[in-house]
Backbone as CSV, one residue per row, in Angstrom:
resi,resn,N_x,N_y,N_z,CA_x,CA_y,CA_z,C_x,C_y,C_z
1,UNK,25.863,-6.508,-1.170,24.414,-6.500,-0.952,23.727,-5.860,-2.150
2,UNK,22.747,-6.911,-2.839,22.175,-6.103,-4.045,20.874,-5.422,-3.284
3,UNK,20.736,-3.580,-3.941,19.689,-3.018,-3.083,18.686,-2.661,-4.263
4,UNK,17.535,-3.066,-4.544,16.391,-2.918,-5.437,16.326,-0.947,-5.305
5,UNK,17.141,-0.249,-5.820,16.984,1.042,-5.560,16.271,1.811,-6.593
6,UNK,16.020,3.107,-5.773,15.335,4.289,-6.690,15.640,4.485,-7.625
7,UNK,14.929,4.848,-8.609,15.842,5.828,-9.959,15.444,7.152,-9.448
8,UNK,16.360,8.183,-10.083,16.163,9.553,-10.224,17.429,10.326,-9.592
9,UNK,17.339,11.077,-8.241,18.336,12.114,-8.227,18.949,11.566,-6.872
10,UNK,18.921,10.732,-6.620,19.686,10.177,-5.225,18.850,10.841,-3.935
11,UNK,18.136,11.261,-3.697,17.306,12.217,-3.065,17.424,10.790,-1.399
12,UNK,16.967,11.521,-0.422,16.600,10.568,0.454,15.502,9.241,0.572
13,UNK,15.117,8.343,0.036,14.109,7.755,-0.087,13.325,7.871,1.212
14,UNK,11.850,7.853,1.246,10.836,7.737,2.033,10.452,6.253,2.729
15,UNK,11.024,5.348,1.509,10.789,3.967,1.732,12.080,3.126,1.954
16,UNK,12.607,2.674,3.124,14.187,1.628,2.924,14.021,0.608,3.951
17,UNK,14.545,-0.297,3.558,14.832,-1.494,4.090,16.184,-2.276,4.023
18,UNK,17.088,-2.536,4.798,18.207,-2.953,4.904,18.151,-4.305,5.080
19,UNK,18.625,-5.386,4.087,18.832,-6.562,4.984,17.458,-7.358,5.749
20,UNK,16.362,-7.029,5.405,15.379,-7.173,5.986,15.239,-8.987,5.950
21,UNK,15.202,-9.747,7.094,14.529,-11.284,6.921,13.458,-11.298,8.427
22,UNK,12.709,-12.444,8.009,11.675,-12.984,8.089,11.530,-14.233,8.551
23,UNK,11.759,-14.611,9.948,11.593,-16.233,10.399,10.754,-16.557,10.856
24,UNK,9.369,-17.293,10.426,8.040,-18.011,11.535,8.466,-19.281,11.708
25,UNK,7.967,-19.220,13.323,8.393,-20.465,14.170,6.899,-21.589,14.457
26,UNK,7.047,-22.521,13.990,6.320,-23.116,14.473,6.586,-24.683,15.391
27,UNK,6.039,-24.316,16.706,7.479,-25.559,17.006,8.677,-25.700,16.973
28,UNK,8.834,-27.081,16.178,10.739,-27.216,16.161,10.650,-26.681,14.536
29,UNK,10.050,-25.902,13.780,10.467,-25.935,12.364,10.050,-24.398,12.243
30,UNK,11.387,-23.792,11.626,11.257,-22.558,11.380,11.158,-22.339,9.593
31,UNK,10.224,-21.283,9.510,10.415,-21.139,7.764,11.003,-19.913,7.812
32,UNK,12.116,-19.683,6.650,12.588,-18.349,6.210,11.587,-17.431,5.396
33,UNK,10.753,-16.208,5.551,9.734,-16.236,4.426,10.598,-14.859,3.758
34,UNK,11.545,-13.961,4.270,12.172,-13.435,3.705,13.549,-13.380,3.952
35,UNK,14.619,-13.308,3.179,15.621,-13.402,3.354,16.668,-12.754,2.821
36,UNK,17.163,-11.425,3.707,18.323,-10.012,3.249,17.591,-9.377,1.862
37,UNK,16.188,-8.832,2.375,15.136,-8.065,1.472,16.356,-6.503,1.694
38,UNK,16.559,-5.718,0.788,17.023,-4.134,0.731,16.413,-3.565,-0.448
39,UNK,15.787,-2.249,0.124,14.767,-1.778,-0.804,14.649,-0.064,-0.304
40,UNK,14.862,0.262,-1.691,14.314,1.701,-1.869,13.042,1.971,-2.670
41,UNK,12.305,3.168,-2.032,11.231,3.867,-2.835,11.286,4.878,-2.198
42,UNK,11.731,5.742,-3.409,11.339,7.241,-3.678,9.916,7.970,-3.065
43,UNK,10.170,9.299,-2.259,8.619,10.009,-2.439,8.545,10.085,-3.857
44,UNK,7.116,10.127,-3.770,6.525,9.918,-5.379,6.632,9.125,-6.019
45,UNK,7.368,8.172,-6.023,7.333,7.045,-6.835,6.193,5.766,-6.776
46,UNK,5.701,4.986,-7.714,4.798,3.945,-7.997,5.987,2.592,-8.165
47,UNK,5.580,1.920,-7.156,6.294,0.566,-7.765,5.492,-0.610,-7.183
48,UNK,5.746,-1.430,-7.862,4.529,-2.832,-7.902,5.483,-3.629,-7.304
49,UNK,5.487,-4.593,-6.312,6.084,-5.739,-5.902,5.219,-6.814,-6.509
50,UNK,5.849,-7.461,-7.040,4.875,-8.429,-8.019,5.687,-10.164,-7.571
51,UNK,5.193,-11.121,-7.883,5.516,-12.380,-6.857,4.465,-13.956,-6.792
52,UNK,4.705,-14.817,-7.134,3.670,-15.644,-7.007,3.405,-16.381,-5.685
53,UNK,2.633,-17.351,-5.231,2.520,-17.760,-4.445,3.214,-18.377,-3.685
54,UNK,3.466,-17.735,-2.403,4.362,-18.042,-1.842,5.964,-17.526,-1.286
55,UNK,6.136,-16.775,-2.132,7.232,-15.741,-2.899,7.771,-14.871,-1.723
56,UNK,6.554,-14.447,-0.638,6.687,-13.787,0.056,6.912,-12.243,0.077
57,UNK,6.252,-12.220,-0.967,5.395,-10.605,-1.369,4.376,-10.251,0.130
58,UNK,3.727,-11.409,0.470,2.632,-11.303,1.493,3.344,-10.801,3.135
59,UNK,4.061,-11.525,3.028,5.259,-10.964,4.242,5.990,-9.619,4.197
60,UNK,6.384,-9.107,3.318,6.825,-8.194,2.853,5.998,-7.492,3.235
61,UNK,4.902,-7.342,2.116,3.619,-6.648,2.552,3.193,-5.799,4.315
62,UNK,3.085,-6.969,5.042,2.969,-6.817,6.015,4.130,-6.170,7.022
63,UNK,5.185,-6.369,6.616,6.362,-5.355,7.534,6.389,-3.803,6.676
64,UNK,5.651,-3.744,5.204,5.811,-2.480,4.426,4.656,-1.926,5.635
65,UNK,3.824,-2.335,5.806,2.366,-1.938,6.531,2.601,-1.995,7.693
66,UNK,3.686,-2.889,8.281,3.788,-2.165,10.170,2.629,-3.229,10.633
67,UNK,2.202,-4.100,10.097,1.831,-4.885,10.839,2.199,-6.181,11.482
68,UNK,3.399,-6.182,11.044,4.587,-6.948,11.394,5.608,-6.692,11.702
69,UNK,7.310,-7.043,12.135,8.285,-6.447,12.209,9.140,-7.772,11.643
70,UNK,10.785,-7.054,11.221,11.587,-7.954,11.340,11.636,-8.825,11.838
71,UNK,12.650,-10.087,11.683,13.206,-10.899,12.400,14.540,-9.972,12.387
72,UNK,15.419,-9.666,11.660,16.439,-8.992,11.270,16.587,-7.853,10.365
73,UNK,17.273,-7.291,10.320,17.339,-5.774,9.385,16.725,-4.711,10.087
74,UNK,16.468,-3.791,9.018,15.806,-2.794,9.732,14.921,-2.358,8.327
75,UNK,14.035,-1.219,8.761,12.963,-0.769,7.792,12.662,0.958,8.451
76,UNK,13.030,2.019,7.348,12.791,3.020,7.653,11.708,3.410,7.403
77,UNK,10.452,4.343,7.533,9.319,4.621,6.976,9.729,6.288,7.174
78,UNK,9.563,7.282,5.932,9.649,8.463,6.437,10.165,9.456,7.286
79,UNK,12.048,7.982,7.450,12.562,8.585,8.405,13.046,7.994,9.717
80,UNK,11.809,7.213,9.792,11.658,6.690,10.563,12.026,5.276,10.798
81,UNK,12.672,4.622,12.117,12.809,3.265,12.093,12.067,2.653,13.259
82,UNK,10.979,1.601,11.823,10.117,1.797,12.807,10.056,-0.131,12.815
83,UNK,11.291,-0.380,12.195,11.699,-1.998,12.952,11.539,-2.323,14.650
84,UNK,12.134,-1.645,15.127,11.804,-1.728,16.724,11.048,-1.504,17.617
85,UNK,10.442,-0.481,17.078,8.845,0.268,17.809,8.262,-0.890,18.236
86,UNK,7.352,-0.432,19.263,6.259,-1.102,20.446,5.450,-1.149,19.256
87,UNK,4.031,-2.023,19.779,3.289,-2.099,18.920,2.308,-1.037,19.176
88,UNK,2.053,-0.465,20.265,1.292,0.865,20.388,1.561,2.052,19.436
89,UNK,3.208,2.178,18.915,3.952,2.968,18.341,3.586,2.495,17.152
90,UNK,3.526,1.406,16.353,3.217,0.890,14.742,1.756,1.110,14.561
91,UNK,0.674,0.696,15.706,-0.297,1.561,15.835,-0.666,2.707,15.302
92,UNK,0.447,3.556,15.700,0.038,5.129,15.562,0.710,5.324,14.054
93,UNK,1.810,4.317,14.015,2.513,4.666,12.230,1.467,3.958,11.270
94,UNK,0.559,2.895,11.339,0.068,2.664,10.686,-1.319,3.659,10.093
95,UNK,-1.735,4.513,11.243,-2.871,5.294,11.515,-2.461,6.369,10.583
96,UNK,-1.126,6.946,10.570,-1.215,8.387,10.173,-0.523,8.575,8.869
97,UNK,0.812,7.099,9.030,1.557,7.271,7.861,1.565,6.525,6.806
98,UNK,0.597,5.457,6.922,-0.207,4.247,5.863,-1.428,4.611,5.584
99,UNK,-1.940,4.787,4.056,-3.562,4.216,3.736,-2.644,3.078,3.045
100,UNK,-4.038,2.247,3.643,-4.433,0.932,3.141,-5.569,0.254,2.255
101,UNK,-4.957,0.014,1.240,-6.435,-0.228,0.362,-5.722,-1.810,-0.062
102,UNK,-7.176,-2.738,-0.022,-7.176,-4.127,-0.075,-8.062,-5.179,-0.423
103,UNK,-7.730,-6.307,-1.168,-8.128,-7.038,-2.376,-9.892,-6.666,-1.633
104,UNK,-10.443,-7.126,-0.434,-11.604,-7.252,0.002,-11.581,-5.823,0.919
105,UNK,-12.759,-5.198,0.305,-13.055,-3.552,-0.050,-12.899,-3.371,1.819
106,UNK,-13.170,-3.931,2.674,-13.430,-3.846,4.027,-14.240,-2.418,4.763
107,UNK,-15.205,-2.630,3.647,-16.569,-1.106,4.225,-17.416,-2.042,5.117
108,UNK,-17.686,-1.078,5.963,-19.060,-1.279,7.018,-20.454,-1.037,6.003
109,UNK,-21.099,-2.370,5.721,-22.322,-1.760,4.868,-23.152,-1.473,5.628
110,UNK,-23.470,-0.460,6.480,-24.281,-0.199,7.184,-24.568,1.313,7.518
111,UNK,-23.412,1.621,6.999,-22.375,3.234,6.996,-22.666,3.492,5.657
112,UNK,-22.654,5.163,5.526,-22.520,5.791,3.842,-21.428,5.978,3.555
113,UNK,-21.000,6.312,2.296,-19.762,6.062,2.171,-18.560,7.076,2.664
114,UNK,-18.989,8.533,3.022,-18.313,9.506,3.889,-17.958,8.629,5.229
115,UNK,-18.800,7.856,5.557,-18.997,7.610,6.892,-17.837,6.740,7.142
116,UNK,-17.778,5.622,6.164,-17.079,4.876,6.190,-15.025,5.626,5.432
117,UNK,-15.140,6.379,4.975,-14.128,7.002,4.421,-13.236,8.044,5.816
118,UNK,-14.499,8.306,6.952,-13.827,9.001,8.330,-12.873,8.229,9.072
119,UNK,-13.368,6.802,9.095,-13.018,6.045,10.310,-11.759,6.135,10.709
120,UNK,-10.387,6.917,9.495,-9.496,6.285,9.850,-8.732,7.838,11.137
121,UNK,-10.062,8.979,10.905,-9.980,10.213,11.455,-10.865,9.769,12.686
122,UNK,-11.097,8.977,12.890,-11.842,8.907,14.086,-10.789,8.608,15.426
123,UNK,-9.512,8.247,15.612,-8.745,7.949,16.096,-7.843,8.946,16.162
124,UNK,-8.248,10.290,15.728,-6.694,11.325,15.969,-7.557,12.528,16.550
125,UNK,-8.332,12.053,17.171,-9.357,13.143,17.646,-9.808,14.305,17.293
126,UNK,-9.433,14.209,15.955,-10.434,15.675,15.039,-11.875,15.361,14.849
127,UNK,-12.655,16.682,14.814,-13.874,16.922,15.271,-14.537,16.583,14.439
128,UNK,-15.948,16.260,14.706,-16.828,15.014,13.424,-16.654,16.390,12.257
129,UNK,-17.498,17.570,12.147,-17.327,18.620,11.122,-16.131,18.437,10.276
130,UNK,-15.048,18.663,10.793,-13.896,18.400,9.856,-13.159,16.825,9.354
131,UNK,-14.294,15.980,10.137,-13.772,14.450,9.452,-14.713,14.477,8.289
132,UNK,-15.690,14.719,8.534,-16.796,15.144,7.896,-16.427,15.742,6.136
133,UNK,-15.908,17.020,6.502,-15.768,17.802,5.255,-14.671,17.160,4.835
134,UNK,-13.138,16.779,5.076,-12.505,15.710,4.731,-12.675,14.778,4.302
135,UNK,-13.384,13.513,4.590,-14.401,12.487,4.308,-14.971,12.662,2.454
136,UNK,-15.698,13.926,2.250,-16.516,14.362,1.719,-15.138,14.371,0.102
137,UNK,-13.941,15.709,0.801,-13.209,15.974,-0.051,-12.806,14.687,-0.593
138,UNK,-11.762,13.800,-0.059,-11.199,12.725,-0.120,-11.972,11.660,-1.012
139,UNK,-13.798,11.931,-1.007,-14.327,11.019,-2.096,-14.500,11.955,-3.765
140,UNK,-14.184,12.940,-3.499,-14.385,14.299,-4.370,-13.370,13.771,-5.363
141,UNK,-12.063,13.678,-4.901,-10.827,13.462,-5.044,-11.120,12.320,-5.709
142,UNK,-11.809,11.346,-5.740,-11.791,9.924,-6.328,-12.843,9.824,-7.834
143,UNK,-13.543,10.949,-7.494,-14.731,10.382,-8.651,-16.079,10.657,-8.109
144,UNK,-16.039,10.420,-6.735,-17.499,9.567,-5.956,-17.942,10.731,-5.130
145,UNK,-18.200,12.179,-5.860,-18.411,13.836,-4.916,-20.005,12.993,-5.242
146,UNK,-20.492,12.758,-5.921,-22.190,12.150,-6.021,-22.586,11.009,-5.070
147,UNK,-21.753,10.652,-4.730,-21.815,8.981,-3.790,-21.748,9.124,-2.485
148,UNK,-21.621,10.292,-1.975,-21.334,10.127,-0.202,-21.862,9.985,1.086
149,UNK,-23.556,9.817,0.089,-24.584,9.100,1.164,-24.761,7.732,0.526
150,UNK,-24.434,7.146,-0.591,-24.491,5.857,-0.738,-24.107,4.806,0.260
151,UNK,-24.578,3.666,0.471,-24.239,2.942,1.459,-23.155,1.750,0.034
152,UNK,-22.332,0.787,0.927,-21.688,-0.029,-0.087,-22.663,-0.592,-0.627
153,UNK,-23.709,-1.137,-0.643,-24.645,-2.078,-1.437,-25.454,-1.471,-2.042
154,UNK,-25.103,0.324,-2.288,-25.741,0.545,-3.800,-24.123,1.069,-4.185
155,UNK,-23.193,0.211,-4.214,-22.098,0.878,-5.325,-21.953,-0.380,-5.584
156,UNK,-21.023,-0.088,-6.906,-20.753,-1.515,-7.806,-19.559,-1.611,-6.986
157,UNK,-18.503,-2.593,-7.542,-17.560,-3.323,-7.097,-16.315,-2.540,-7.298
158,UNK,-16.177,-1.819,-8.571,-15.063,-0.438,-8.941,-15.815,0.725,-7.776
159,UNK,-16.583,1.172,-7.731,-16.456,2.562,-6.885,-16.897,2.431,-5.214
160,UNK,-16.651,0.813,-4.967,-16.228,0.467,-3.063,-15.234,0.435,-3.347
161,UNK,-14.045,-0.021,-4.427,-12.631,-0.022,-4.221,-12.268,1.915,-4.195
162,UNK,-13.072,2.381,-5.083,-12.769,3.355,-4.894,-12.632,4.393,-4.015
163,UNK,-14.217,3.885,-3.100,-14.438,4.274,-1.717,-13.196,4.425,-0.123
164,UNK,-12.408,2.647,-0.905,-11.523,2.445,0.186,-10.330,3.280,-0.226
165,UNK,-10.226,3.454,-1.555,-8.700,4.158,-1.945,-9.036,5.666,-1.229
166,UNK,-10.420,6.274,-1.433,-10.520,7.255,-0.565,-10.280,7.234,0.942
167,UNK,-10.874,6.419,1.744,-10.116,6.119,2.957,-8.878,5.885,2.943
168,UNK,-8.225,5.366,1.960,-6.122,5.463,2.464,-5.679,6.597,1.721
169,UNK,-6.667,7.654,1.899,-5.814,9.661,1.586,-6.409,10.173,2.412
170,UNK,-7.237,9.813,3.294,-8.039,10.808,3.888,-7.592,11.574,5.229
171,UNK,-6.227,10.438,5.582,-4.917,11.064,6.622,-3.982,11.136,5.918
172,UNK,-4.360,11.790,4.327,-3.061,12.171,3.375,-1.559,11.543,4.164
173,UNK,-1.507,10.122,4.372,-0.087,9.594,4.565,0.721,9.815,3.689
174,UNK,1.780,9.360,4.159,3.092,9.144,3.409,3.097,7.934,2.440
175,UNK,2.683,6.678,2.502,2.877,5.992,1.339,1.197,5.342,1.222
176,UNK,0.727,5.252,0.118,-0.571,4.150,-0.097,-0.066,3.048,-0.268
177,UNK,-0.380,1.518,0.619,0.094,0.660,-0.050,-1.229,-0.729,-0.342
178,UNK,-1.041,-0.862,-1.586,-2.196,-1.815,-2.139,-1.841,-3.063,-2.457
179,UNK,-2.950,-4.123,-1.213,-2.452,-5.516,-1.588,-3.317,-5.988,-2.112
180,UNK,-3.389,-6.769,-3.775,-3.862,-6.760,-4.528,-5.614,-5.999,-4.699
181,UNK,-5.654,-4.600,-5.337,-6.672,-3.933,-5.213,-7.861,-4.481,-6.133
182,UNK,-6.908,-5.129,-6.916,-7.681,-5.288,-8.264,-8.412,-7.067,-8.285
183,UNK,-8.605,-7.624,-7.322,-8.641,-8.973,-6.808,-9.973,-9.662,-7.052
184,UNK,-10.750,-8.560,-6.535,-11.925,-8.971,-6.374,-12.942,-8.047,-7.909
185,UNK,-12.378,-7.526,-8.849,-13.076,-6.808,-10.007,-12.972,-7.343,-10.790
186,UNK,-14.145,-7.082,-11.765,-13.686,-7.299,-13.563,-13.183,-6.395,-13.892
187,UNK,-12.545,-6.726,-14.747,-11.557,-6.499,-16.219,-11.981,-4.628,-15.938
188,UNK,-13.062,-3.945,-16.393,-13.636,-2.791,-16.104,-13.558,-2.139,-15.158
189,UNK,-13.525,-2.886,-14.219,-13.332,-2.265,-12.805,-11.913,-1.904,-12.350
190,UNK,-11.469,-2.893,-12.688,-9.678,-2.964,-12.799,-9.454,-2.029,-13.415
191,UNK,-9.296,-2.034,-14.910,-8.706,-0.631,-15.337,-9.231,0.898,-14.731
192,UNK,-10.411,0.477,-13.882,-10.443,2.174,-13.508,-10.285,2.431,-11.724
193,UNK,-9.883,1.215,-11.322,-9.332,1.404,-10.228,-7.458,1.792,-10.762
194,UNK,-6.666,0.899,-11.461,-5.296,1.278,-11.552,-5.352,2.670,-12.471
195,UNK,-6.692,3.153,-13.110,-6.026,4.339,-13.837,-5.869,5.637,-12.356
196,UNK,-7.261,5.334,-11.334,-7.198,6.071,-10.379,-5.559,6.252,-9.724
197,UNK,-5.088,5.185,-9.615,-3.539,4.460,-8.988,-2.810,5.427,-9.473
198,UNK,-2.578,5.830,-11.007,-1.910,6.510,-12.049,-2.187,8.067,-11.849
199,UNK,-3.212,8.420,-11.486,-3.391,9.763,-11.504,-2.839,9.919,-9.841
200,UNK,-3.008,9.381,-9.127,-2.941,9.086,-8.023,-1.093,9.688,-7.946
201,UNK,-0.373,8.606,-8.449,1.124,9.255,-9.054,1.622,10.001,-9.209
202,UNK,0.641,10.344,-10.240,0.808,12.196,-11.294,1.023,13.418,-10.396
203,UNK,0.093,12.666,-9.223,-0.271,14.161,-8.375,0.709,13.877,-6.905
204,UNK,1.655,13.293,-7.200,2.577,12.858,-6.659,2.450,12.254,-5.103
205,UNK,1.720,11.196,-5.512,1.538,10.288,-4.048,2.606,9.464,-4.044
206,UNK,2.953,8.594,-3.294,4.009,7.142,-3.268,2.853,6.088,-3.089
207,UNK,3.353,5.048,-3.939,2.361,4.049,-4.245,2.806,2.600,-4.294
208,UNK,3.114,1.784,-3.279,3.535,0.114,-3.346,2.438,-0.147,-3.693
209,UNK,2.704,-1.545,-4.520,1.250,-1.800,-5.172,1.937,-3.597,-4.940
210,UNK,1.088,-4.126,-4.143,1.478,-6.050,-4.333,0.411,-6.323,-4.999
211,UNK,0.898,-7.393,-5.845,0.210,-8.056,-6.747,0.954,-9.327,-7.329
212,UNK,0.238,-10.346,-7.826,0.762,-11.409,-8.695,0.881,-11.495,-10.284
213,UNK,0.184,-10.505,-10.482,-0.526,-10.287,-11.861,0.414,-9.837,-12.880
214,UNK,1.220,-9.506,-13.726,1.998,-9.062,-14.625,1.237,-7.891,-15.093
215,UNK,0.400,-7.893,-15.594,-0.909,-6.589,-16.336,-0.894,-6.132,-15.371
216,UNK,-1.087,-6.494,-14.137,-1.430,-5.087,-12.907,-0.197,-4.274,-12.325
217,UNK,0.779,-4.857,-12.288,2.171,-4.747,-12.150,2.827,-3.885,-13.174
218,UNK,2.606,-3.701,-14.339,3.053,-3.173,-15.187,2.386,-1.504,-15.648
219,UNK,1.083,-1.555,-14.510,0.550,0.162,-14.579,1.656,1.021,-13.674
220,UNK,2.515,0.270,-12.960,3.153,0.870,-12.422,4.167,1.606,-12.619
221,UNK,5.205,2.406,-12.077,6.534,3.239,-12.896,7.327,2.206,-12.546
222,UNK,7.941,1.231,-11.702,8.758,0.088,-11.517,8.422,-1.018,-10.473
223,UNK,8.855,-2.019,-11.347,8.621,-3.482,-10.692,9.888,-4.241,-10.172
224,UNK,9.511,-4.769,-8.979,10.432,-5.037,-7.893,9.677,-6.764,-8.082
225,UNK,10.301,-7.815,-8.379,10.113,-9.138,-8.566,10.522,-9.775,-7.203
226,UNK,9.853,-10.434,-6.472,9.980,-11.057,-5.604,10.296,-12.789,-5.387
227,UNK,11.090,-13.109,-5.041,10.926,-14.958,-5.749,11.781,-15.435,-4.073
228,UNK,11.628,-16.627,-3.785,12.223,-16.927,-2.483,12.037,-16.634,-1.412
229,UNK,11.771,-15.224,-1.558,12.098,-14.510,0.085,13.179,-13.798,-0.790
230,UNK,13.436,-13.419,-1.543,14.812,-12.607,-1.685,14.289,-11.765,-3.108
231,UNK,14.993,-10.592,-3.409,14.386,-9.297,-4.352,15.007,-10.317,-5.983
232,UNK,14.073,-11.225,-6.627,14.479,-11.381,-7.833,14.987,-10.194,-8.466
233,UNK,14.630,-9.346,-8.911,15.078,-8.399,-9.730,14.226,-7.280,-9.620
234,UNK,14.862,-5.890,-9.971,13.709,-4.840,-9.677,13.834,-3.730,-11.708
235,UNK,13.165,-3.423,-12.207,12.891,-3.206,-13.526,11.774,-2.324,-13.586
236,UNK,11.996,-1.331,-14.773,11.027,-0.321,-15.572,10.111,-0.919,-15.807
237,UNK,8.912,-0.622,-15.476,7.742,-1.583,-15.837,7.688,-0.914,-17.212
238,UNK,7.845,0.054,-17.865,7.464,0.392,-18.745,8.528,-0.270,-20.257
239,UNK,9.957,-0.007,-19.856,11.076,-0.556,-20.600,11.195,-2.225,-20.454
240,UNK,10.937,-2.402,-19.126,11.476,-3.755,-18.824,12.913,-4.444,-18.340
241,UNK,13.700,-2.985,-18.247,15.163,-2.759,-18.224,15.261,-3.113,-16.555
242,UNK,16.263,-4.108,-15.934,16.177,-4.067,-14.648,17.055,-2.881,-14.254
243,UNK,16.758,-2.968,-12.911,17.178,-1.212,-12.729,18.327,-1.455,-11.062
């Protein structure tokens, strides 16, 4: 079994997947969309799953995020195996131990941007004051301590992505995972959403990053190639060395 693994000190990974496949049924015709996926990521580590259409990065995606499960294998999160869990239970793993930040910014424009940065504290029953001052920190943390009565339709297109990257820390989880963040920006916006990604790193978050892009894929510390349903190859984004 080839396993797309960590570099560094053998430590326990935060992120694993054994054997992981993927069957949708439709009718009499089943598609394979992944097939004996095994995967490590390190706490702290940045790695890009990168993949073209079809590839089944998008599937992936979605069992990394608990919004899906196996057909087969298993998938640890933090310990946790949370292949089998009820969906009330992926619920609660998605709530506490995922931010989610994604190609389409998904703010309430109607909300300021604290407001919209609480929501994901609105569900663990802490008190508005401390979603509040959280909220506040968590945009502090991004750039946007000036922005937190802005509504989305006075921010540009870089600081709502930024808004949402503040909503996936604001229940300081265990992994951020970003499906293509950089989707909907220009060129400008992009580089200062992935430099956020980078500092984001530094200060030792864990960071899946899906994308199709090679340039966006490559801000990362390692790239995990996706082709088939099965781990093409996993490599130093920086060397290029598969790993």
């Amino acid at each position: 079994m080839s396993v797309a693994s960590i570099p560094g000190d053998g430590s326990e990974p935060i992120l694993r997947l054994r054997d992981v496949g993927k069957v949708y049924a439709t009718g009499s015709v089943e598609v394979e969309a992944l097939r004996g996926v095994s995967l490590d990521v390190a706490r702290g580590e940045y790695v890009a799953i990168m993949g073209p259409s079809g590839s089944g990065k998008s599937t992936l995606m979605h069992i990394l995020g608990c919004l899906d499960v196996p057909t087969t294998g298993t998938y640890d999160l933090a310990g946790e195996d949370v292949s089998t869990m009820s969906e009330a239970a992926l619920a609660t793993v998605r709530n506490r131990q995922i931010g989610f930040v994604f190609q389409q910014f998904n703010l309430l424009a109607s909300l300021p941007a604290w407001r919209n940065v609480e929501l994901p504290l609105c569900y663990t029953g802490m008190g508005r004051a401390e979603r509040r001052e959280r909220a506040i920190s968590a945009l502090e943390r991004v750039g946007l301590g000036d922005r937190v009565n802005h509504r989305p339709g006075e921010l540009s297109g870089g600081q709502e992505q930024r808004v949402a990257v503040a909503r996936a820390l604001v229940t300081d989880p265990a992994l951020i995972l970003a499906d293509e963040p950089t989707g909907n920006l220009d060129s400008h916006s992009s580089a200062d959403v992935l430099a956020l990604f980078t500092e984001l790193h530094e200060q030792g978050r864990t960071i899946v990053l899906i994308t199709h892009e090679r340039n966006v894929a490559e801000s990362a510390q390692r790239i995990v190639r996706i082709l088939d349903g099965e781990v093409d190859s996993a490599m130093s984004a920086a060397a290029g060395n598969v790993r």
